[in-house]
C-alpha positions, 0 to 999 in steps of 0.5 A: 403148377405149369399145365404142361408139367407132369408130376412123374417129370416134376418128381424126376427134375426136383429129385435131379435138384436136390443131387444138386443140391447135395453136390454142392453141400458136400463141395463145402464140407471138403472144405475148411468152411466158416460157421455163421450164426443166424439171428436165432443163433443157429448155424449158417454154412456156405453148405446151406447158402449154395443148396439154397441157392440151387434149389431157389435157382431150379424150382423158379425154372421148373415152376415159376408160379409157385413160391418158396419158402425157405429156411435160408431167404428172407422172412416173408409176413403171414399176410403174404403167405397166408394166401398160398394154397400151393408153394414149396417149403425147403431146408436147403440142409437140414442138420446144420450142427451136424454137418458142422461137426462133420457127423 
């Protein structure tokens, strides 16, 4: 993590993040959005695209040195990620079922 960031300001800006991130969830589910389905067969909105998205975005300005892992970007092989001893693991939005039956 950045020396200079303090992990009360990083909880802080992650927190603002993920409000972000849930602003542009529910600008979709407003919406009459279409449902994709990824290779296992599981629900992909353009709910779980634009929080990814926002997510990915603020996270590589707040600690650019720290990877991410996430449920929405491409699968990374284990001997990449086996060496991470610090990285973010995120799903951008989780309960996609749900969220497609709008519960």
């Amino acid at each position: 993590m950045a020396p200079d960031l303090k992990l009360d300001t990083l909880l802080e800006q992650t927190s603002s993040l993920a409000n972000l991130a849930g602003a542009r969830i529910l600008e979709v589910y407003e919406t009459d959005f279409a449902v994709q389905s990824k290779e296992d067969d599981s629900p992909l909105t353009a709910a779980d695209l634009a929080a990814h998205q926002c997510i990915k975005e603020g996270l590589a300005e707040l600690t650019p040195e720290l990877p991410l892992l996430s449920e929405e970007s491409r699968a990374l092989p284990w001997p990449v990620r086996s060496s991470w001893r610090t990285y973010w693991l995120v799903d951008p939005l989780d309960g996609t079922k749900e969220f497609v039956k709008r519960n």
